[in-house]
C-alpha positions as a LaTeX table, in Angstrom:
\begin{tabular}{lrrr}
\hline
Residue & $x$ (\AA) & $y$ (\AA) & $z$ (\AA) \\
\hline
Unk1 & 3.10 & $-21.82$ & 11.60 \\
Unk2 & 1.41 & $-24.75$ & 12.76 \\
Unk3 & $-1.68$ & $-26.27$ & 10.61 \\
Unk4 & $-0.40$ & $-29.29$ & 8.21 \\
Unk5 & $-3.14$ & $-28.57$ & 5.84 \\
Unk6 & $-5.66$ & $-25.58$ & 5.40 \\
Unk7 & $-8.68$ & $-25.67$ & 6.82 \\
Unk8 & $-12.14$ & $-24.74$ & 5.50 \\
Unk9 & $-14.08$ & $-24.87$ & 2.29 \\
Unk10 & $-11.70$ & $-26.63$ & $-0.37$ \\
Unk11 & $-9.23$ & $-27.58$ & 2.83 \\
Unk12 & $-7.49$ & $-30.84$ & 3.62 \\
Unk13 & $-8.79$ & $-30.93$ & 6.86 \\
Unk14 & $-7.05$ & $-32.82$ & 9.14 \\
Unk15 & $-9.13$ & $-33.72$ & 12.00 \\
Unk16 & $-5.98$ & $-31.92$ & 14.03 \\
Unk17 & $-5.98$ & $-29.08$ & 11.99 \\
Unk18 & $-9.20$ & $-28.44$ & 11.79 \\
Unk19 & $-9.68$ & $-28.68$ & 16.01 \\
Unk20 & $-7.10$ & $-26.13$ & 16.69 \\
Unk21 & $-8.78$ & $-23.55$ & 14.44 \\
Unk22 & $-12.01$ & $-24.36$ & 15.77 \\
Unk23 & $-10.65$ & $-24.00$ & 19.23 \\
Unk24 & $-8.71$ & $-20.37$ & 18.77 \\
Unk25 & $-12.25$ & $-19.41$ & 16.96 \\
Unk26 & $-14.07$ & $-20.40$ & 20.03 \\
Unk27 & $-11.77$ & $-18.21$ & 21.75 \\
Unk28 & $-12.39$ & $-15.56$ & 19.76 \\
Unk29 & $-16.29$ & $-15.68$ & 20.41 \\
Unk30 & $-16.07$ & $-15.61$ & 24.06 \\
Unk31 & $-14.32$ & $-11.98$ & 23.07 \\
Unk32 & $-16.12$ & $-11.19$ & 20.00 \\
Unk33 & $-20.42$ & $-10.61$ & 20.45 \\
Unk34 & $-19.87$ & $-10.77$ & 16.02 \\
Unk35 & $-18.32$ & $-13.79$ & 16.43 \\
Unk36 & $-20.59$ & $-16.68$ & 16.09 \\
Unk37 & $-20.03$ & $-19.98$ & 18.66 \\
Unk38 & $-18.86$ & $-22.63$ & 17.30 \\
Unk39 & $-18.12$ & $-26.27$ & 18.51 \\
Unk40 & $-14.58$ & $-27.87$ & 18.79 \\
Unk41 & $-15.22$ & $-31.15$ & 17.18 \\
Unk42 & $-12.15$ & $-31.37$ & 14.45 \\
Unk43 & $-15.00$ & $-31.54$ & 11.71 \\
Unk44 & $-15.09$ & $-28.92$ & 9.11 \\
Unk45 & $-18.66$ & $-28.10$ & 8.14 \\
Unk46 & $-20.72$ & $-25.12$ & 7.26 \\
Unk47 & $-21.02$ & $-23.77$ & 10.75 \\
Unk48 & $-16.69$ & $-23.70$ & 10.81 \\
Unk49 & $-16.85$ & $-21.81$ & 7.39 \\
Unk50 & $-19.25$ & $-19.29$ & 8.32 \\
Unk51 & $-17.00$ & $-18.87$ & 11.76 \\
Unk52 & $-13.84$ & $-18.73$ & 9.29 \\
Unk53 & $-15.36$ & $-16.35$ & 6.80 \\
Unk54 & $-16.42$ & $-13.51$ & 9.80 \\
Unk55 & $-13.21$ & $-13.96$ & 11.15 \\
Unk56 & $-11.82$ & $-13.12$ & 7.86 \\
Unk57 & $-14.10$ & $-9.92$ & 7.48 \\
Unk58 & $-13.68$ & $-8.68$ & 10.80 \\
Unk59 & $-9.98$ & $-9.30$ & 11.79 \\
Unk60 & $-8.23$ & $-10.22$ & 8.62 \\
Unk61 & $-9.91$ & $-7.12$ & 6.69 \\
Unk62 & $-10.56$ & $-9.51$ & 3.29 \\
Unk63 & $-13.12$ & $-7.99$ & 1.33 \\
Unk64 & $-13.97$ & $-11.32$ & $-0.22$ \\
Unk65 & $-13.59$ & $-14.06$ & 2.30 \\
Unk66 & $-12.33$ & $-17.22$ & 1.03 \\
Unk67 & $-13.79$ & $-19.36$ & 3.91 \\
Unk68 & $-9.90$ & $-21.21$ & 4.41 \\
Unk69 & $-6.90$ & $-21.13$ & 6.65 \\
Unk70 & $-3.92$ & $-21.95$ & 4.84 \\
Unk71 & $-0.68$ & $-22.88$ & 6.35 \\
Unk72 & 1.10 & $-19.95$ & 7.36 \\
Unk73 & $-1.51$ & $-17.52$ & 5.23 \\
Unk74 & $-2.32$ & $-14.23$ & 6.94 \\
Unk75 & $-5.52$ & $-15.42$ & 7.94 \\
Unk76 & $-3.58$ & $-18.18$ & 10.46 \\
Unk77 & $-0.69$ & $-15.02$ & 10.93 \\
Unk78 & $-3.55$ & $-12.87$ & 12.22 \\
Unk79 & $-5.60$ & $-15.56$ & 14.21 \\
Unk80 & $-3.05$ & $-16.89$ & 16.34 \\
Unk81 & $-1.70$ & $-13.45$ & 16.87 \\
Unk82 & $-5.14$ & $-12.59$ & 18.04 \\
Unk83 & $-5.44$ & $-15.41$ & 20.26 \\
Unk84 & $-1.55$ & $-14.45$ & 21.57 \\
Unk85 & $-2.80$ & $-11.00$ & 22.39 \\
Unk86 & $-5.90$ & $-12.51$ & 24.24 \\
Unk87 & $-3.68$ & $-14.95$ & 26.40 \\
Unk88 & $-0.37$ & $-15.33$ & 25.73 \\
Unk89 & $-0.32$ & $-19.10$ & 27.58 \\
Unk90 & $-2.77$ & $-19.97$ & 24.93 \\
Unk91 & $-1.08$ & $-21.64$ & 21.81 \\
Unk92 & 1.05 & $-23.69$ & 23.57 \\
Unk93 & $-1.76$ & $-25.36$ & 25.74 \\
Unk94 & $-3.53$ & $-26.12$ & 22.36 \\
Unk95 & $-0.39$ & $-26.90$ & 20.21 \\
Unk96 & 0.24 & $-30.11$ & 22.91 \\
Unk97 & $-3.51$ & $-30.80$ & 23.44 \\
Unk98 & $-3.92$ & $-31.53$ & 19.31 \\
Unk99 & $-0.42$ & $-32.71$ & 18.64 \\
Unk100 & 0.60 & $-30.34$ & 16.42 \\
Unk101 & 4.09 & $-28.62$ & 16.73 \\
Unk102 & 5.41 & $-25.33$ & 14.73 \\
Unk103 & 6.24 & $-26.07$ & 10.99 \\
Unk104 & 9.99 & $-25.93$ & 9.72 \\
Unk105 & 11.35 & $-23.31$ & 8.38 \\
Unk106 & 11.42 & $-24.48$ & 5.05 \\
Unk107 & 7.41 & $-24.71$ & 5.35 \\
Unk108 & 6.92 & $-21.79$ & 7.20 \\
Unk109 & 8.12 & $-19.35$ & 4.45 \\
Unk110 & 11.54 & $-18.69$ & 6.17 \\
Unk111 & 14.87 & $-18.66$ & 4.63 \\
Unk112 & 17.53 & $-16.10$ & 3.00 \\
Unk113 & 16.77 & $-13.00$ & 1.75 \\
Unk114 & 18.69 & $-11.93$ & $-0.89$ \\
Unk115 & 18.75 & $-7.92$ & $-1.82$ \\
Unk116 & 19.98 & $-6.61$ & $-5.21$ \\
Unk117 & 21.60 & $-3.60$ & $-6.01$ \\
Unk118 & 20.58 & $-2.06$ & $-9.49$ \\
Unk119 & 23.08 & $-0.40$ & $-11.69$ \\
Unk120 & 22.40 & 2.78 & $-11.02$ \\
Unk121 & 21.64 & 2.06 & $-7.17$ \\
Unk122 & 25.27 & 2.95 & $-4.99$ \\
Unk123 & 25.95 & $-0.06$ & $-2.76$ \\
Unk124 & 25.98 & 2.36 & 0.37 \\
Unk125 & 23.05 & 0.98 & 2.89 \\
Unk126 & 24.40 & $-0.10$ & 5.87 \\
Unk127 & 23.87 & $-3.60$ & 7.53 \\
Unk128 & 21.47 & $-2.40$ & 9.48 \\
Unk129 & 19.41 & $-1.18$ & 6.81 \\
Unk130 & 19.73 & $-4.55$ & 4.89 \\
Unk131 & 18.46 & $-6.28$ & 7.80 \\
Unk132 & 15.54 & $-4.00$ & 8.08 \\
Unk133 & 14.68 & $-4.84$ & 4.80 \\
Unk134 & 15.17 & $-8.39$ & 5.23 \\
Unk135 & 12.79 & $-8.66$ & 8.29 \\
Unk136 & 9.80 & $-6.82$ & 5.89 \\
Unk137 & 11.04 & $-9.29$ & 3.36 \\
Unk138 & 9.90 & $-12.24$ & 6.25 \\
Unk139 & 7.12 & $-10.90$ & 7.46 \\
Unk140 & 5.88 & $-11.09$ & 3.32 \\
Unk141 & 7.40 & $-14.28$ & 2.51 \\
Unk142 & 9.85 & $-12.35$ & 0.32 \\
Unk143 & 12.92 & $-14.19$ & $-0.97$ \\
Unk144 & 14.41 & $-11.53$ & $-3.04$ \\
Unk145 & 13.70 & $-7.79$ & $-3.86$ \\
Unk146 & 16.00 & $-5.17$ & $-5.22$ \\
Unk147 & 16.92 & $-1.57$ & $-4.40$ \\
Unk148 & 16.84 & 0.94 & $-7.36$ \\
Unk149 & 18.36 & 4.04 & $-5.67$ \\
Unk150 & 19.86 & 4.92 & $-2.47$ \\
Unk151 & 21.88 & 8.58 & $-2.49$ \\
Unk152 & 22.29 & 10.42 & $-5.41$ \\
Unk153 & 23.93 & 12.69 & $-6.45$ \\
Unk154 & 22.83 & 16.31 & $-7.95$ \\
Unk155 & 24.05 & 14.52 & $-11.39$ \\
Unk156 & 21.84 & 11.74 & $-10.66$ \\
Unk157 & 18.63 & 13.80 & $-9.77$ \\
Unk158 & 18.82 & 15.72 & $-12.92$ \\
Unk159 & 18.89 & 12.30 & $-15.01$ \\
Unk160 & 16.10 & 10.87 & $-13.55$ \\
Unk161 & 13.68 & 14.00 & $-13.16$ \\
Unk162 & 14.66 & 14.39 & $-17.22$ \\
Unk163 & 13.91 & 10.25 & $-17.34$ \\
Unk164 & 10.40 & 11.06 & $-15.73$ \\
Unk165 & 9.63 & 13.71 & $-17.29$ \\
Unk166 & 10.39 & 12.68 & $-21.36$ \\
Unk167 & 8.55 & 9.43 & $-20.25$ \\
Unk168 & 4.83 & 11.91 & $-20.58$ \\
Unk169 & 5.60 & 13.31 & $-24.13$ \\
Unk170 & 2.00 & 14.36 & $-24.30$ \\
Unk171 & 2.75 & 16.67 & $-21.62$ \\
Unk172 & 3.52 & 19.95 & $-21.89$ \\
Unk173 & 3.98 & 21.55 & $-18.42$ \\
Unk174 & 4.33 & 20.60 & $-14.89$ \\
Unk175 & 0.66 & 20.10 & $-13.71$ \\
Unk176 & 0.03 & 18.36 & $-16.95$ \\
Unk177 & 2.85 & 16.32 & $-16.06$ \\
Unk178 & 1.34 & 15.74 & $-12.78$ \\
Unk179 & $-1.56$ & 14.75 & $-14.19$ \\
Unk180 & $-0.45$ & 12.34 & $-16.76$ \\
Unk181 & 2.00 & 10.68 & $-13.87$ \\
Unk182 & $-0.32$ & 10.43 & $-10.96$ \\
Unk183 & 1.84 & 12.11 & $-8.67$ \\
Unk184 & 4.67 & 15.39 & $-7.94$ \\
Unk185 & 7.50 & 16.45 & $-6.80$ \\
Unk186 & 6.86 & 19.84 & $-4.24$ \\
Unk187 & 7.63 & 22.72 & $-5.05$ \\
Unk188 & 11.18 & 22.50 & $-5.08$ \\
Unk189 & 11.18 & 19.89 & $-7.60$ \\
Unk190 & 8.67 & 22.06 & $-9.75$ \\
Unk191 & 10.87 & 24.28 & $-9.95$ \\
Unk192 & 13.72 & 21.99 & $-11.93$ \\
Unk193 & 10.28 & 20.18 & $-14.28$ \\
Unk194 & 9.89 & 23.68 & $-15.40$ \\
Unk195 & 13.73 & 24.51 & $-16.84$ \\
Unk196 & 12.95 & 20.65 & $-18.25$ \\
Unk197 & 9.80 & 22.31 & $-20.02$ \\
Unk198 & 11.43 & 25.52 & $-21.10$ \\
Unk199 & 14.15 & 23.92 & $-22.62$ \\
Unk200 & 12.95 & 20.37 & $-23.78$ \\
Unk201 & 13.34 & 20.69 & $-27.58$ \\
Unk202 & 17.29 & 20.86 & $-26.99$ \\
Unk203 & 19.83 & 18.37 & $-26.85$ \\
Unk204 & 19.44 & 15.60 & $-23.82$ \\
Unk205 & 23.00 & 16.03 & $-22.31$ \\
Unk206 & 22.49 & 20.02 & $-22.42$ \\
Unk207 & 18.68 & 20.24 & $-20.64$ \\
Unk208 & 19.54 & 17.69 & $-18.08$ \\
Unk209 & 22.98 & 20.18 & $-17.42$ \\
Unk210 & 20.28 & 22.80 & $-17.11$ \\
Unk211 & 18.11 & 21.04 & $-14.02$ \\
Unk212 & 21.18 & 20.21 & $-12.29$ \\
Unk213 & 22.72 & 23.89 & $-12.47$ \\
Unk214 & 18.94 & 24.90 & $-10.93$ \\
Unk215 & 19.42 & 21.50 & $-8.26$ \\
Unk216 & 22.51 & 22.94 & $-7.59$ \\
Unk217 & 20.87 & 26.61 & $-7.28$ \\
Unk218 & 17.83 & 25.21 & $-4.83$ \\
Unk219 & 20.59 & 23.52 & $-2.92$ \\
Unk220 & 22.43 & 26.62 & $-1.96$ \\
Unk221 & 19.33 & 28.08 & $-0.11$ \\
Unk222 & 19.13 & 25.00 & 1.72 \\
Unk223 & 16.23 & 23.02 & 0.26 \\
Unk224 & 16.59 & 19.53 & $-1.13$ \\
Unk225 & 14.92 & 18.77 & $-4.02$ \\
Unk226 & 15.02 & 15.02 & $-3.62$ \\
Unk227 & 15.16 & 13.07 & 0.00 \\
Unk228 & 18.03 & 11.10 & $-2.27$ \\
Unk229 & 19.74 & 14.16 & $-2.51$ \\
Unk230 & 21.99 & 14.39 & 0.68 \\
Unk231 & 25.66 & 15.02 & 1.90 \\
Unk232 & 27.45 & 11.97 & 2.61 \\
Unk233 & 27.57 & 12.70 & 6.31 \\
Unk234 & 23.67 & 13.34 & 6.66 \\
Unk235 & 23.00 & 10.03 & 4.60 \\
Unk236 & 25.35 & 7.95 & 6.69 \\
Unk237 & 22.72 & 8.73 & 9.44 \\
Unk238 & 19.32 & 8.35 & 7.46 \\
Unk239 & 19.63 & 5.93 & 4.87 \\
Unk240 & 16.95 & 6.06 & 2.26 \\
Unk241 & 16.59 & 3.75 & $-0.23$ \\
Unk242 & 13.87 & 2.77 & $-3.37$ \\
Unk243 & 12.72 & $-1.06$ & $-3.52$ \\
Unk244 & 10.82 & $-1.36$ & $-7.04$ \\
Unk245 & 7.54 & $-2.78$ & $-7.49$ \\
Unk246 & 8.60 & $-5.14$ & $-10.42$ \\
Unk247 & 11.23 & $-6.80$ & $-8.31$ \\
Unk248 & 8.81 & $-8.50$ & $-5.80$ \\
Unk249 & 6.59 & $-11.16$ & $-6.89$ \\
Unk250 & 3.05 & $-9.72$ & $-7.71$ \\
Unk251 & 1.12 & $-11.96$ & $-5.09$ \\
Unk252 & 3.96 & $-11.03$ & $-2.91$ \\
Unk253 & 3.38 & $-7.24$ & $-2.93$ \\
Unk254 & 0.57 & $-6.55$ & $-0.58$ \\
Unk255 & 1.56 & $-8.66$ & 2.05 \\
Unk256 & 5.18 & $-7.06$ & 2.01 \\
Unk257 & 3.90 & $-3.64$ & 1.92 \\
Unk258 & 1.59 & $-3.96$ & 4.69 \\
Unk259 & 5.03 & $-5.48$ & 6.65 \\
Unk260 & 6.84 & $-1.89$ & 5.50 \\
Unk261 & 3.94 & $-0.48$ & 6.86 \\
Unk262 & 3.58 & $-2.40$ & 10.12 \\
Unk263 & 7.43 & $-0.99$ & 10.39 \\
Unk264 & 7.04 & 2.60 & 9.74 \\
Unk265 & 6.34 & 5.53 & 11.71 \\
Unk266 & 4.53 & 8.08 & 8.87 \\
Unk267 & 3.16 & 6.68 & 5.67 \\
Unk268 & 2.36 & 8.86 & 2.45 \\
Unk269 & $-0.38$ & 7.06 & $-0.17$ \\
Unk270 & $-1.21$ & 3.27 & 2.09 \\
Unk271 & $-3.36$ & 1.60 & $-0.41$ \\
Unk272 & $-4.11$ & $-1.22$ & 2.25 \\
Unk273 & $-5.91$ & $-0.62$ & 6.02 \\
Unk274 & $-3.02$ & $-0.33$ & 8.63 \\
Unk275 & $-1.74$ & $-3.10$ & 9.78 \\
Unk276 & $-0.94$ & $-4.07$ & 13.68 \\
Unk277 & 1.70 & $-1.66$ & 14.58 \\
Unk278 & 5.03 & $-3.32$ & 15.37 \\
Unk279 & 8.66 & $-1.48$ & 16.70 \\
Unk280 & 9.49 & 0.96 & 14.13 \\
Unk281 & 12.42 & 0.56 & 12.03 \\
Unk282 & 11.31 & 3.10 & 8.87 \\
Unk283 & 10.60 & 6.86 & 9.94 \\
Unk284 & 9.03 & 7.14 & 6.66 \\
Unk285 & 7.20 & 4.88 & 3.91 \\
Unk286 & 6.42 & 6.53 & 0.86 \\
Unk287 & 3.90 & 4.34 & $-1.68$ \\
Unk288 & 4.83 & 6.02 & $-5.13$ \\
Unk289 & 4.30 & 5.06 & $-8.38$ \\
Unk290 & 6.27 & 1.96 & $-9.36$ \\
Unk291 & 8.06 & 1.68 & $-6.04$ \\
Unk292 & 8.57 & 1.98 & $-2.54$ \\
Unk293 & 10.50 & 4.66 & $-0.86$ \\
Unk294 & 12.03 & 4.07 & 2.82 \\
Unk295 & 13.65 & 6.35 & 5.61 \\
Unk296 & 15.92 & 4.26 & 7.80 \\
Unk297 & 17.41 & 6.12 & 10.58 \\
Unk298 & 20.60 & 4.67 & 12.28 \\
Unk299 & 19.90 & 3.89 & 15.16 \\
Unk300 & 20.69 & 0.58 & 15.18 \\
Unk301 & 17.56 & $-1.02$ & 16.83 \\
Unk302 & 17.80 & $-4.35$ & 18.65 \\
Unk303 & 16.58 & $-6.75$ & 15.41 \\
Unk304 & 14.63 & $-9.87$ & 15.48 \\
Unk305 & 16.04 & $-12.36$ & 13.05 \\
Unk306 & 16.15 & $-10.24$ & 9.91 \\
Unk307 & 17.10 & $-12.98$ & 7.61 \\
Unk308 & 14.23 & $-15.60$ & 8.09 \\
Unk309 & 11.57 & $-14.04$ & 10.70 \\
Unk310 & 7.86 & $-16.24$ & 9.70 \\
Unk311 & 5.77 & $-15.24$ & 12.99 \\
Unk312 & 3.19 & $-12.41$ & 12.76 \\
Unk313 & 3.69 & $-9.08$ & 14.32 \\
Unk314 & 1.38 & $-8.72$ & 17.37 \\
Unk315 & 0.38 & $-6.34$ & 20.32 \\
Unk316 & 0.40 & $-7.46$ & 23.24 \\
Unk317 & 0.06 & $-5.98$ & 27.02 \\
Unk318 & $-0.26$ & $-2.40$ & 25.07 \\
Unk319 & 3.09 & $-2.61$ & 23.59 \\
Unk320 & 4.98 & $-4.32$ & 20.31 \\
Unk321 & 5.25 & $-7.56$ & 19.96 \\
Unk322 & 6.61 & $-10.60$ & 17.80 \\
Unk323 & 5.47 & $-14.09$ & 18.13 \\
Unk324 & 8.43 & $-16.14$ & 18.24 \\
Unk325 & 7.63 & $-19.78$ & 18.39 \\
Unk326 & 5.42 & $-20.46$ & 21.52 \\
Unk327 & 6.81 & $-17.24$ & 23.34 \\
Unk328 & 6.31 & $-13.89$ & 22.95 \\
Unk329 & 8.77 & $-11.23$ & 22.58 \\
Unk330 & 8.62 & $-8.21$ & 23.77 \\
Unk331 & 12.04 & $-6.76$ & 23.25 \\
Unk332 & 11.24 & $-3.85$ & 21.57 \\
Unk333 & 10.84 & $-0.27$ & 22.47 \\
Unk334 & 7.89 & 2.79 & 23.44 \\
Unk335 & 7.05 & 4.43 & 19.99 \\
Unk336 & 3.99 & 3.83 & 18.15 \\
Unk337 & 2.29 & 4.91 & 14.72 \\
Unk338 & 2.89 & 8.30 & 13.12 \\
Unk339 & 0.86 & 10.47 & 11.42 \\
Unk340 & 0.41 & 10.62 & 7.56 \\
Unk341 & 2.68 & 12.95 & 5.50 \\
Unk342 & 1.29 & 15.76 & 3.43 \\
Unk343 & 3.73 & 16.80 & 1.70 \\
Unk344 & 5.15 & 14.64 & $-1.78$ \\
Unk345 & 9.00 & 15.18 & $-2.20$ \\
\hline
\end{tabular}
């Protein structure tokens, strides 16, 4: 972004630095009755922290403030793209009046995003898909993340739902299951945990035959019992794809699921308040267990750059936004936020 140093209690504060937060916070007063004034003097002292730490409560949703701007943090993210949405002339006027200038992108958190495909995972997401990914992965400062599972087949579904299931031995039906695992499958995929319960003390190869005969059975009637459980054809134009938990850095994970958020149209389980709404790339952003679970349709949106995006998402003039450099962009489309699911598949 643009700060050198962070700014606050504990900061570096550079006399710079320290005037062009004071300055967007000033801003934010004139707006903001809970805002308290504060003077533009490049000195950090109490009266800066206490501006910092309401800004931090009311805009950046921290539940312990930690009185500091940090160089491309989400508290900076969030105040300049406050300060964007107020006047979009803004940054640029103060960027040249304290003589700072936009970091690099090897400062800034940019560079390549790498995606890996697990074994089990088929190596059928299209580019447009990656790149989808890769722009969530930018907006958290992800490097690298992996997908688990993309389309499966009825084979497939049968070996995980046994995997699942055998991984609760205390269990010893499907709400008990439930229970134990914090979440379920609806009633579809009740239906196969229960041949898994009835038949559990056989042989591995010969119950997991069993749920995918009653897959295959569900199938028929034209129910799916997993949203990874699609024709070719149908996945070629929704891809859907699991990103694991354990694959993105833990102080990496909020921040990139509130970008997946930002993204998506309907959301099942958001741990974390909603986040400004930007164009939506993901009809549907399911929080499970030890992953995340993502709808892509193909429709082959018009992307920002996917591989190394560092500029918060924004709304500005009622629509999307993305604060590119000193400009803002507004090539996106109409649709906004959806509403939550209710259903668990």
């Amino acid at each position: 972004m643009y700060i050198k140093g962070s700014v606050g209690v504990d900061g570096k504060n550079n006399r710079a630095d320290v005037a062009f937060v004071q300055d967007l916070l000033a801003l934010l007063s004139e707006q903001d009755l809970r805002m308290p004034e504060i003077q533009v003097d490049g000195l950090s002292g109490p009266a800066t922290a206490e501006a910092i730490s309401k800004f931090q409560t009311y805009y950046v949703k921290l539940k312990k403030p930690d009185f500091r701007i940090d160089p491309n943090g989400r508290s900076e993210k969030t105040l300049i793209a406050k300060a964007i949405e107020i006047d979009k002339d803004l940054i640029p006027a103060l960027v040249k009046k304290h003589g700072l200038k936009r970091q690099s992108p090897t400062k800034s958190g940019s560079g390549s995003r790498v995606i890996q495909y697990r074994s089990n995972a088929k190596r059928v997401l299209s580019t447009y898909s990656e790149n989808v990914v890769k722009l969530a992965m930018g907006f958290g400062g992800v490097v690298r993340c992996d997908i688990s599972s993309t389309i499966r087949t009825m084979a497939d579904q049968a070996r995980i739902m046994y995997g699942n299931s055998s991984s609760f031995p205390s269990a010893t039906s499907v709400s008990s299951l439930r229970a134990a695992r914090g979440w379920g499958y609806a009633a579809a995929g009740r239906q196969v945990e229960e041949v898994y319960f009835a038949n559990k003390s056989k042989p591995k190869a010969e119950v997991i035959s069993l749920m995918e005969n009653k897959i295959a059975s569900i199938s028929k009637g034209g129910v799916r019992v997993s949203l990874h459980c699609v024709p070719d054809a149908e996945y070629k134009k929704n891809n859907i794809l699991d990103i694991p938990y354990s694959s993105v850095p833990a102080g990496k994970r909020k921040d990139f699921e509130i970008a997946l958020m930002g993204m998506s149209t309907q959301i099942k389980n958001p741990r974390h308040t909603q986040p400004v709404k930007a164009e939506e790339y993901i009809s549907r952003l399911i929080v499970e267990d030890k992953c995340w679970h993502l709808e892509i349709p193909q429709v082959n949106k018009a992307l920002p750059n996917a591989k190394a995006p560092s500029a918060p998402v924004v709304n500005y003039a009622n629509r999307p936004a993305l604060v590119a450099g000193c400009a803002v962009v507004s090539d996106w489309f109409d649709e906004y936020f959806g509403s939550f699911l209710d259903d668990w598949y």
